[in-house]
mmCIF file of the N, C-alpha and C atoms, coordinates in Angstrom:
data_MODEL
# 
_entry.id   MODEL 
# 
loop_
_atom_site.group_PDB 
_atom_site.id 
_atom_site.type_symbol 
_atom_site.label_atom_id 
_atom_site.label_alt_id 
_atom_site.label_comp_id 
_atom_site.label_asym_id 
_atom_site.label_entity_id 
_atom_site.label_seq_id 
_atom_site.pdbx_PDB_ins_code 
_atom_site.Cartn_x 
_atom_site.Cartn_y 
_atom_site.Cartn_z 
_atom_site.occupancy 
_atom_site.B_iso_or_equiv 
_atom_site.pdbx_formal_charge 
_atom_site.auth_seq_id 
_atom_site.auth_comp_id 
_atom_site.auth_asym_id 
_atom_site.auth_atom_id 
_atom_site.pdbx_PDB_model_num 
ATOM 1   N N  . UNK A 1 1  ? 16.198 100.733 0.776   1.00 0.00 ? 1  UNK A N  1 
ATOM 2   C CA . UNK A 1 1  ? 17.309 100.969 1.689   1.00 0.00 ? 1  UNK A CA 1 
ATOM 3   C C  . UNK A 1 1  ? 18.333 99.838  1.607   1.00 0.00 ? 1  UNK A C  1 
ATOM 4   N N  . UNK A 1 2  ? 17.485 98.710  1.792   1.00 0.00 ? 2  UNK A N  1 
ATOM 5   C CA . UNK A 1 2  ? 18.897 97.434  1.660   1.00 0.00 ? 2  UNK A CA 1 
ATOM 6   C C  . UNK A 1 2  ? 19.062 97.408  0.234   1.00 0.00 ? 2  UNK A C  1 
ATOM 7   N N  . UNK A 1 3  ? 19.039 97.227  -1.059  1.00 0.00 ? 3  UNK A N  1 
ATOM 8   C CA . UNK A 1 3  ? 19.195 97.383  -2.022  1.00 0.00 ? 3  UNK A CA 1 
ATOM 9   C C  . UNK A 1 3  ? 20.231 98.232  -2.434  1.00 0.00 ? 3  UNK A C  1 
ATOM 10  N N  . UNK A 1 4  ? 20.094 99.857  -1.500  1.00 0.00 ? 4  UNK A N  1 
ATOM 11  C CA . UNK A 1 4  ? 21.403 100.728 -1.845  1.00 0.00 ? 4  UNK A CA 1 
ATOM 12  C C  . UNK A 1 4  ? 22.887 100.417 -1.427  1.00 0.00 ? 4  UNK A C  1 
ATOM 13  N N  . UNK A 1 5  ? 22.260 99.523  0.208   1.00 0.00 ? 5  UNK A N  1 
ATOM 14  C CA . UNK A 1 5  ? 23.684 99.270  0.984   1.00 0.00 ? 5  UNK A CA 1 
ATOM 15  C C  . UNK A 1 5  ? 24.243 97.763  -0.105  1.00 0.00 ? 5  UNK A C  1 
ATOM 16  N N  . UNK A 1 6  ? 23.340 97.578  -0.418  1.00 0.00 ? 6  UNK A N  1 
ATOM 17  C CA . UNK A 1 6  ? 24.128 96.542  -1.197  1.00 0.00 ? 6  UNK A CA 1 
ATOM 18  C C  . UNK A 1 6  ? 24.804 96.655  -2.428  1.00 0.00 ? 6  UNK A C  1 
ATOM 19  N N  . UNK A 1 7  ? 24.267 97.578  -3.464  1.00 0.00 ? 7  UNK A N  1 
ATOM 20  C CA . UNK A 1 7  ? 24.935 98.375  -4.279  1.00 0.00 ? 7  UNK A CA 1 
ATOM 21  C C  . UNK A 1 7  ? 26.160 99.371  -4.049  1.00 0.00 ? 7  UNK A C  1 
ATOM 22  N N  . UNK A 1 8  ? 25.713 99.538  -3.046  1.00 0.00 ? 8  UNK A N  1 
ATOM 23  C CA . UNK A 1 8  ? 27.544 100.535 -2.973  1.00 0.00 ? 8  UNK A CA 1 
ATOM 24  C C  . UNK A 1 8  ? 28.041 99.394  -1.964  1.00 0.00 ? 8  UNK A C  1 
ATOM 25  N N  . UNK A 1 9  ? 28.162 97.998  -1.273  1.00 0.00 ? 9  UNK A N  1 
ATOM 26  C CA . UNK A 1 9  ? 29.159 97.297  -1.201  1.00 0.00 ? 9  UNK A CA 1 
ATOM 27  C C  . UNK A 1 9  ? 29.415 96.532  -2.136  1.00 0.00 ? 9  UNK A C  1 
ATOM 28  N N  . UNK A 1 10 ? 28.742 96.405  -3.165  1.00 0.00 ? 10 UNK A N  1 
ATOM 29  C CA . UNK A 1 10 ? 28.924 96.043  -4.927  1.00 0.00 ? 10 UNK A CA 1 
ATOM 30  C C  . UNK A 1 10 ? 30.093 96.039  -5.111  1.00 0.00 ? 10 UNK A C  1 
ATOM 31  N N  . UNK A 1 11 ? 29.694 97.626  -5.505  1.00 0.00 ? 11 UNK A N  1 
ATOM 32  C CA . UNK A 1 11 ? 30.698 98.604  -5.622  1.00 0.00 ? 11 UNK A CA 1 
ATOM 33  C C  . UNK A 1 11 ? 32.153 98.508  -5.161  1.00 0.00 ? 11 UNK A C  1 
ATOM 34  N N  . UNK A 1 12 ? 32.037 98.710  -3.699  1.00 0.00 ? 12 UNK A N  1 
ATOM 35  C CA . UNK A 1 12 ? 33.270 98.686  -3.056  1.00 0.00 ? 12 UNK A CA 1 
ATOM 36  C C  . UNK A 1 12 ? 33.882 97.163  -3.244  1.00 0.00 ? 12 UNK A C  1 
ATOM 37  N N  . UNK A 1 13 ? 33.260 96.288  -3.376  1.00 0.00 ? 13 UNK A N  1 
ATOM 38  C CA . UNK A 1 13 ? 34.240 95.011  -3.191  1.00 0.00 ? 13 UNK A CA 1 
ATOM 39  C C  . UNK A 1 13 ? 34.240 94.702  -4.587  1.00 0.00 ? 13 UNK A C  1 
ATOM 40  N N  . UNK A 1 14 ? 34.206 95.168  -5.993  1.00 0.00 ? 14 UNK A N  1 
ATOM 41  C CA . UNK A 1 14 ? 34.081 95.054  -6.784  1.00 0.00 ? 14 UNK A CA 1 
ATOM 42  C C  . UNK A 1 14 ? 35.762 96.207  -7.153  1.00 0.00 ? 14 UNK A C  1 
ATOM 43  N N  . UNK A 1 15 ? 36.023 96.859  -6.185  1.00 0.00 ? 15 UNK A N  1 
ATOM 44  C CA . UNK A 1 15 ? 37.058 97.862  -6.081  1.00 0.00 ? 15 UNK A CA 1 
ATOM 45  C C  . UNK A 1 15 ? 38.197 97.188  -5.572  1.00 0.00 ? 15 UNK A C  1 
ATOM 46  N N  . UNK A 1 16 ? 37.786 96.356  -4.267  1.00 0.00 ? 16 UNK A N  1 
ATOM 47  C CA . UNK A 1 16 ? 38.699 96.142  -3.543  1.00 0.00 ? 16 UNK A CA 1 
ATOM 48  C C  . UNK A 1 16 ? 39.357 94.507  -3.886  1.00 0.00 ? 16 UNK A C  1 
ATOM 49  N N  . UNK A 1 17 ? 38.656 93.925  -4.871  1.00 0.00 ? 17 UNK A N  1 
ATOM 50  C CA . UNK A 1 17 ? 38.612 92.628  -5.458  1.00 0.00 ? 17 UNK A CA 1 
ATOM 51  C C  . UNK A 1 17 ? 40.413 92.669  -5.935  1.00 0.00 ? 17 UNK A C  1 
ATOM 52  N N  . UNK A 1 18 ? 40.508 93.609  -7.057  1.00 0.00 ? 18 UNK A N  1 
ATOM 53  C CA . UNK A 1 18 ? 41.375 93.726  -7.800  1.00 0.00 ? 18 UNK A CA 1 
ATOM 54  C C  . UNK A 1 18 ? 42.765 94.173  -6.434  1.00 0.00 ? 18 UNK A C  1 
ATOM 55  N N  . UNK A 1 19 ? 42.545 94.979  -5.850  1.00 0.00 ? 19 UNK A N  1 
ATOM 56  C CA . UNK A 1 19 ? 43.730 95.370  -5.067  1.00 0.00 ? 19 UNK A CA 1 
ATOM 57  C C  . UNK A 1 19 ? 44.019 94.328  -3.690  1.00 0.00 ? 19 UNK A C  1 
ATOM 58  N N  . UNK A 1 20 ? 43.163 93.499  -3.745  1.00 0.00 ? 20 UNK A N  1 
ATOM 59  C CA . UNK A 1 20 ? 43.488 92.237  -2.958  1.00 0.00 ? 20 UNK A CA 1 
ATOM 60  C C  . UNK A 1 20 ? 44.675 91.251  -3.464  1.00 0.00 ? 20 UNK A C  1 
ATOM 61  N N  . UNK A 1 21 ? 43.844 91.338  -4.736  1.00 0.00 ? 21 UNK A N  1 
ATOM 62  C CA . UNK A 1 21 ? 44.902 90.102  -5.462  1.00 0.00 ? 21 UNK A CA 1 
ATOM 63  C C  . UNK A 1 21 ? 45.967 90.882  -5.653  1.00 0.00 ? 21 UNK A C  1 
ATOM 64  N N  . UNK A 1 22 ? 46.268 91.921  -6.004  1.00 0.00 ? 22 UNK A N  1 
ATOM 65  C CA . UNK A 1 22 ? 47.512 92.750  -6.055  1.00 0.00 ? 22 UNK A CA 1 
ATOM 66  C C  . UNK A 1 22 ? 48.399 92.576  -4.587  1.00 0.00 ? 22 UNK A C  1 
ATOM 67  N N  . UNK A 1 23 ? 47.772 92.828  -3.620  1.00 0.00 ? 23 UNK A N  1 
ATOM 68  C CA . UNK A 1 23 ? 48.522 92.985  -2.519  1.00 0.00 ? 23 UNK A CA 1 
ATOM 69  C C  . UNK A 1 23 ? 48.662 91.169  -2.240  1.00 0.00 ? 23 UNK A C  1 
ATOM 70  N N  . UNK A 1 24 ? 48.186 90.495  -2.374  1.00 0.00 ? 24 UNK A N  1 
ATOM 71  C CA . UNK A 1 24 ? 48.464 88.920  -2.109  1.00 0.00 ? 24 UNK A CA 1 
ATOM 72  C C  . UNK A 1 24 ? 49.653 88.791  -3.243  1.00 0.00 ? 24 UNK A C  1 
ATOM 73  N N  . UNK A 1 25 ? 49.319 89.011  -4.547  1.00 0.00 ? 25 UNK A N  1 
ATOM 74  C CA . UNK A 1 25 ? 50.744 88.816  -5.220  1.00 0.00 ? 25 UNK A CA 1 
ATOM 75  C C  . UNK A 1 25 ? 51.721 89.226  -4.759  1.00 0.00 ? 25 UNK A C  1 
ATOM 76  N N  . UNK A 1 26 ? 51.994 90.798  -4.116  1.00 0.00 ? 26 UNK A N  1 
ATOM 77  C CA . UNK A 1 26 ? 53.138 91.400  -4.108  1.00 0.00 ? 26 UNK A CA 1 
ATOM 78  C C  . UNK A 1 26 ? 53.619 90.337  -2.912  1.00 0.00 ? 26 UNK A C  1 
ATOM 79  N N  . UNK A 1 27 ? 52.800 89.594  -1.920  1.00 0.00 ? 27 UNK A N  1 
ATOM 80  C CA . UNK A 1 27 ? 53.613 89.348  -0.309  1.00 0.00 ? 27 UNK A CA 1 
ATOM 81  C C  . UNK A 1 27 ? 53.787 88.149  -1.131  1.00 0.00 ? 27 UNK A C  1 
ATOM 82  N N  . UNK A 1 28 ? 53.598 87.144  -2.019  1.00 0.00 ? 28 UNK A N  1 
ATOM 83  C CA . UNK A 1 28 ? 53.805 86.038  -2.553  1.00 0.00 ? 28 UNK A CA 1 
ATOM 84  C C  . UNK A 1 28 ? 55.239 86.281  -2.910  1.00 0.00 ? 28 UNK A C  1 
ATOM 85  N N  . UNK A 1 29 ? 55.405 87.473  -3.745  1.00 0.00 ? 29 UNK A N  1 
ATOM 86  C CA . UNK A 1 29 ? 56.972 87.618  -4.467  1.00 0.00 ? 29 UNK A CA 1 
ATOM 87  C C  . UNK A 1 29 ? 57.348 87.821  -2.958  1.00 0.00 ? 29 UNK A C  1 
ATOM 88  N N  . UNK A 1 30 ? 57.095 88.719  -2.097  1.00 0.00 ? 30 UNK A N  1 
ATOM 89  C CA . UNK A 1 30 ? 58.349 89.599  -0.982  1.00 0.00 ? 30 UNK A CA 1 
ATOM 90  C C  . UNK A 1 30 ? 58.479 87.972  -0.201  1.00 0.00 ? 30 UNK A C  1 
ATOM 91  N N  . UNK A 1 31 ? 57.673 87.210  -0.063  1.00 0.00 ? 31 UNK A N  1 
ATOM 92  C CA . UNK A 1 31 ? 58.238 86.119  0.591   1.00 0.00 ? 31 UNK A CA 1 
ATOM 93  C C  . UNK A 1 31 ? 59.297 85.671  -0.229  1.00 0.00 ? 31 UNK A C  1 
ATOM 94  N N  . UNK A 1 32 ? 58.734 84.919  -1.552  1.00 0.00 ? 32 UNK A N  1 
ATOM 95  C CA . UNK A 1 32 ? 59.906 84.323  -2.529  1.00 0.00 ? 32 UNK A CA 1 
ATOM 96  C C  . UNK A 1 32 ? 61.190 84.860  -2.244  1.00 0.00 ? 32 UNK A C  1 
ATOM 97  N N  . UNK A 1 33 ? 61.340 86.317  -2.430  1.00 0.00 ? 33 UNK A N  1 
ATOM 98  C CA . UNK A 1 33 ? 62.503 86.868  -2.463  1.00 0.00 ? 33 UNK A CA 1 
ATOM 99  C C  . UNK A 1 33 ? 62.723 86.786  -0.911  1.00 0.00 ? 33 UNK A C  1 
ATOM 100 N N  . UNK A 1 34 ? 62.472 87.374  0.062   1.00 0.00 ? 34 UNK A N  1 
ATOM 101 C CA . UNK A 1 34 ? 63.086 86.865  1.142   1.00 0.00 ? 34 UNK A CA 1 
ATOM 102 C C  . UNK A 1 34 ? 63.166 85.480  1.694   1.00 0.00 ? 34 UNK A C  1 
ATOM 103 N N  . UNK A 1 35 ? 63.042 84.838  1.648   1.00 0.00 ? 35 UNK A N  1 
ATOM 104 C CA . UNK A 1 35 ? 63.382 83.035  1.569   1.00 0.00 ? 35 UNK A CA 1 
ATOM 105 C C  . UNK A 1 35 ? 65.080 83.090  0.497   1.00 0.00 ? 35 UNK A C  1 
ATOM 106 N N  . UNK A 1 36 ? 64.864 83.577  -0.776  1.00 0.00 ? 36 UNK A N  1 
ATOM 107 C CA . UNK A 1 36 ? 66.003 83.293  -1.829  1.00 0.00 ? 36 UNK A CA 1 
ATOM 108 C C  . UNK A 1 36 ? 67.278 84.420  -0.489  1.00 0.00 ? 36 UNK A C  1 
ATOM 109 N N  . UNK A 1 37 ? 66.925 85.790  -0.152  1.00 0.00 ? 37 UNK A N  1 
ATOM 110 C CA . UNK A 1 37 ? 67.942 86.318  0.539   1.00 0.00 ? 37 UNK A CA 1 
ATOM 111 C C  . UNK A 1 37 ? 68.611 85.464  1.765   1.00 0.00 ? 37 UNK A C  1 
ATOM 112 N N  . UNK A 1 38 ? 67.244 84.947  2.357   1.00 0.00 ? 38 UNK A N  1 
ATOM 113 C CA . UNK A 1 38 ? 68.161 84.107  3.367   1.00 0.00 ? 38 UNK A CA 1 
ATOM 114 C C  . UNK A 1 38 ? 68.592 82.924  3.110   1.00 0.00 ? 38 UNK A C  1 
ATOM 115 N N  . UNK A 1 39 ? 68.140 82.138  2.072   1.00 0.00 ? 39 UNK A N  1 
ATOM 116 C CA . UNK A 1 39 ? 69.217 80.934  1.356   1.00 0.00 ? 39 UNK A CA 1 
ATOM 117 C C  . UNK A 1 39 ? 70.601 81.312  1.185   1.00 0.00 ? 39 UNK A C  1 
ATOM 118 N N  . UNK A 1 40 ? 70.586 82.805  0.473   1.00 0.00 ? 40 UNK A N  1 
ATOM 119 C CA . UNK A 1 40 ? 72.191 83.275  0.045   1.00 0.00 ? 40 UNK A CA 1 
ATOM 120 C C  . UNK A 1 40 ? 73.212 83.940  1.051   1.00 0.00 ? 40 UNK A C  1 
ATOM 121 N N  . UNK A 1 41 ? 72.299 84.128  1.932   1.00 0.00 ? 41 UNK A N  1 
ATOM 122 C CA . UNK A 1 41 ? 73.158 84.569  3.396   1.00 0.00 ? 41 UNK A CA 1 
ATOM 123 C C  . UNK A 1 41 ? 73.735 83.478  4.188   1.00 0.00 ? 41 UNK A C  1 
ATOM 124 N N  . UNK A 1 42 ? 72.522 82.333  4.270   1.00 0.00 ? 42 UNK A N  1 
ATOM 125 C CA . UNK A 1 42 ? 73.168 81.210  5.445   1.00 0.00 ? 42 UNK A CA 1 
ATOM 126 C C  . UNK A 1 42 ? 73.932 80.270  4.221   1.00 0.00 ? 42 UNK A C  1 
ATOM 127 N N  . UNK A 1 43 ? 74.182 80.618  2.955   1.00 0.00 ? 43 UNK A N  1 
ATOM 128 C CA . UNK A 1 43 ? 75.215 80.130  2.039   1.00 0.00 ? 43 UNK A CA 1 
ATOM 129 C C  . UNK A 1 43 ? 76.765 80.796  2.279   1.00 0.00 ? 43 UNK A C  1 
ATOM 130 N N  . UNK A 1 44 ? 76.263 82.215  2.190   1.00 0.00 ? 44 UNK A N  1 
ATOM 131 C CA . UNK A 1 44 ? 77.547 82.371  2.601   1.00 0.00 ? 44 UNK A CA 1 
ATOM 132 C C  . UNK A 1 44 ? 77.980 82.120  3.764   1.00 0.00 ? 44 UNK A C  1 
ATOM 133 N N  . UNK A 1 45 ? 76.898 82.347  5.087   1.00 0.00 ? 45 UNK A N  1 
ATOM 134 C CA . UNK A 1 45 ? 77.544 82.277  6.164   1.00 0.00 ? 45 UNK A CA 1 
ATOM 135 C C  . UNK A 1 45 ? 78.558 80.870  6.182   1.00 0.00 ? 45 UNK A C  1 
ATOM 136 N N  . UNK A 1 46 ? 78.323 79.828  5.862   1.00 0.00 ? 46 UNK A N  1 
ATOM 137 C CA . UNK A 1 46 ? 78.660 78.611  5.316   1.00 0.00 ? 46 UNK A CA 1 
ATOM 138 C C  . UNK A 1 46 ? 79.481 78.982  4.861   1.00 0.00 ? 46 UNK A C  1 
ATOM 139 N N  . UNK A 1 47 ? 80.006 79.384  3.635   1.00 0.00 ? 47 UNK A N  1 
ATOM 140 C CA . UNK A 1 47 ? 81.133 79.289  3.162   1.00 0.00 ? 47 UNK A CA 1 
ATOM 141 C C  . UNK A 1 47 ? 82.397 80.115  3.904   1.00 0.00 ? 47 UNK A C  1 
ATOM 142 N N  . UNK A 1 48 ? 81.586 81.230  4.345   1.00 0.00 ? 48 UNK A N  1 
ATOM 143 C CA . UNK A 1 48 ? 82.664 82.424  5.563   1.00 0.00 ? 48 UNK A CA 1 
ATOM 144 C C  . UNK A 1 48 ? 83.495 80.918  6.514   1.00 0.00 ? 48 UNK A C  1 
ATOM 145 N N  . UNK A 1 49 ? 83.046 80.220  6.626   1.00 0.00 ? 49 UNK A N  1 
ATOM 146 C CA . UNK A 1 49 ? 83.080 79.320  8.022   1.00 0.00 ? 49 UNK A CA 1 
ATOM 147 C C  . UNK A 1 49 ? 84.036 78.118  7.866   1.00 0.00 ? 49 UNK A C  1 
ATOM 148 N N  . UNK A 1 50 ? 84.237 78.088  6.375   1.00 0.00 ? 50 UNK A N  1 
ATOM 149 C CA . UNK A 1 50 ? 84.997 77.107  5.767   1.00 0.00 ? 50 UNK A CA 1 
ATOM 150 C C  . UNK A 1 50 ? 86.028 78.144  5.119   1.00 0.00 ? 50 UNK A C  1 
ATOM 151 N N  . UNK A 1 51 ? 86.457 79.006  5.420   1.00 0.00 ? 51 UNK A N  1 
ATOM 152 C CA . UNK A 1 51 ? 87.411 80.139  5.153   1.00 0.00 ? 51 UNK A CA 1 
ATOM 153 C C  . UNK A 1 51 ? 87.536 80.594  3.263   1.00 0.00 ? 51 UNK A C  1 
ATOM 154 N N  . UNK A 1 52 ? 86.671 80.291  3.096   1.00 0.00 ? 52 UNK A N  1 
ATOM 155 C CA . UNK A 1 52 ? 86.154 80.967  1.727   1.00 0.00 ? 52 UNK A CA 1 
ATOM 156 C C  . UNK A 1 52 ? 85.466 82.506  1.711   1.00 0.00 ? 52 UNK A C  1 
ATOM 157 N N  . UNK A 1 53 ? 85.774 83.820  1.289   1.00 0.00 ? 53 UNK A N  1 
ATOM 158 C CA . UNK A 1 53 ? 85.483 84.713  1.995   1.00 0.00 ? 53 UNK A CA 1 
ATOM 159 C C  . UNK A 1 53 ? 83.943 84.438  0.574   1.00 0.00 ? 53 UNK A C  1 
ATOM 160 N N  . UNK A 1 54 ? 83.334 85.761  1.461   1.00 0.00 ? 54 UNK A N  1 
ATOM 161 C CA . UNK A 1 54 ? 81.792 85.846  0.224   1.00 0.00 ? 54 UNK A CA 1 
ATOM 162 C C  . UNK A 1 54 ? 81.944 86.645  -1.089  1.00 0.00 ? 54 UNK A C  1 
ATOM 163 N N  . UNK A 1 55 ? 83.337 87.177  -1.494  1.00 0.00 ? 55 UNK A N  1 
ATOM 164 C CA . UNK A 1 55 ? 83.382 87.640  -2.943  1.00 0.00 ? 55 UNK A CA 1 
ATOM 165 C C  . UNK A 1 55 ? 83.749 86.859  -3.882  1.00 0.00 ? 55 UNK A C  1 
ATOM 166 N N  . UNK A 1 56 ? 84.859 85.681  -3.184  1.00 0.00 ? 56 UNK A N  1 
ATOM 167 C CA . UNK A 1 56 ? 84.948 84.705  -4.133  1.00 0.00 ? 56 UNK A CA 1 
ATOM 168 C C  . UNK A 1 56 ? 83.821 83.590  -4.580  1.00 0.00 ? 56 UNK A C  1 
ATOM 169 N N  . UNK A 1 57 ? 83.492 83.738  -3.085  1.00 0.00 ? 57 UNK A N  1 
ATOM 170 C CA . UNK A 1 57 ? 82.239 82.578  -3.303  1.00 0.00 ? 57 UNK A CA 1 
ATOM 171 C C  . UNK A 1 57 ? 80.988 83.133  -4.350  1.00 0.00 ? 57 UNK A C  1 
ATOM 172 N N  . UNK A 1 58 ? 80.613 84.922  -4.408  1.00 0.00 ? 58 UNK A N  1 
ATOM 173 C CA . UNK A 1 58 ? 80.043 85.071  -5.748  1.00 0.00 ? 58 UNK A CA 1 
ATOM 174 C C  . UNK A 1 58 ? 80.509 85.034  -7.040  1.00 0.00 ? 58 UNK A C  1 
ATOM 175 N N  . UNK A 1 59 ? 82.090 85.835  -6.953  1.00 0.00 ? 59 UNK A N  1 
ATOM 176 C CA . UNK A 1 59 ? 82.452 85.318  -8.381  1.00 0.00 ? 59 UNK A CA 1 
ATOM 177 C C  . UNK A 1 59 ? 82.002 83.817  -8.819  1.00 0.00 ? 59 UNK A C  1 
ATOM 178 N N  . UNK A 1 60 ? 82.379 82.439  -8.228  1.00 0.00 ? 60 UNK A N  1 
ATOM 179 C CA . UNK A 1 60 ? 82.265 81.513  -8.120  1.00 0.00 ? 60 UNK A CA 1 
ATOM 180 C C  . UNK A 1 60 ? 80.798 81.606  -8.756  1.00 0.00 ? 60 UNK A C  1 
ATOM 181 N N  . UNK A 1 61 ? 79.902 82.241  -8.266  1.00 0.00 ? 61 UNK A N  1 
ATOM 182 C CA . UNK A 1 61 ? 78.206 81.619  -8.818  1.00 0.00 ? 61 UNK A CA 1 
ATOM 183 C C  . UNK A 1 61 ? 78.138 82.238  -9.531  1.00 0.00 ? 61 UNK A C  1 
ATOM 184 N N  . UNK A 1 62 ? 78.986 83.473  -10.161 1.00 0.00 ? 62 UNK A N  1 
ATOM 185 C CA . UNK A 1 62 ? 78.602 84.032  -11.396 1.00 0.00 ? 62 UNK A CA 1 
ATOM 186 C C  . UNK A 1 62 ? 79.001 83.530  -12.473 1.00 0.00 ? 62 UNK A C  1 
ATOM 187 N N  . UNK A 1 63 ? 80.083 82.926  -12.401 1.00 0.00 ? 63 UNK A N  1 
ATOM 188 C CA . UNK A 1 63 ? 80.842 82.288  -13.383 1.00 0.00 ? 63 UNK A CA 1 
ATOM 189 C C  . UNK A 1 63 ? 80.862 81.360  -13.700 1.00 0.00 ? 63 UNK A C  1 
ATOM 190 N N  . UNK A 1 64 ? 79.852 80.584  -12.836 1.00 0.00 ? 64 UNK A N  1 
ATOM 191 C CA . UNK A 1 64 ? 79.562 78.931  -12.833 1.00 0.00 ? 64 UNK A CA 1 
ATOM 192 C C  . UNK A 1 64 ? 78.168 79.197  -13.822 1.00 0.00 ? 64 UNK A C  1 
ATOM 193 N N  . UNK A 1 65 ? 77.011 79.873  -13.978 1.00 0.00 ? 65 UNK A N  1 
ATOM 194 C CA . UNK A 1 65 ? 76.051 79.888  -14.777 1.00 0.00 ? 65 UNK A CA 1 
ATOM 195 C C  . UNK A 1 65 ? 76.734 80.459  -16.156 1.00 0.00 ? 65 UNK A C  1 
# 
């Protein structure tokens, strides 16, 4: 009896191993990227504030790389 329950949670966490690390990667990137969105927002808000509107201020970073 304990032998089976332990084989099919084997099983299952032997399943759920792989889609852990999947779902920890994906919130690793969705943080990255939301951290980089709100860097480029309170950038522009910044630049809005110094009367630079936010299209020049991207041309500006596109054209600077």
């Amino acid at each position: 009896m304990i032998i089976k329950i332990r084989r099919r949670f084997g099983a299952f966490n032997s399943f759920l191993k792989p889609v852990y690390k999947a779902f920890s990667v994906y919130l690793r990137i969705n943080k990255l990227l939301s951290a980089f969105a709100d860097m480029l927002r309170f950038s522009l808000e910044a630049v809005e504030k110094r009367g630079i509107d936010a299209v020049h201020f991207l041309l500006y970073l596109r054209t600077a790389n």
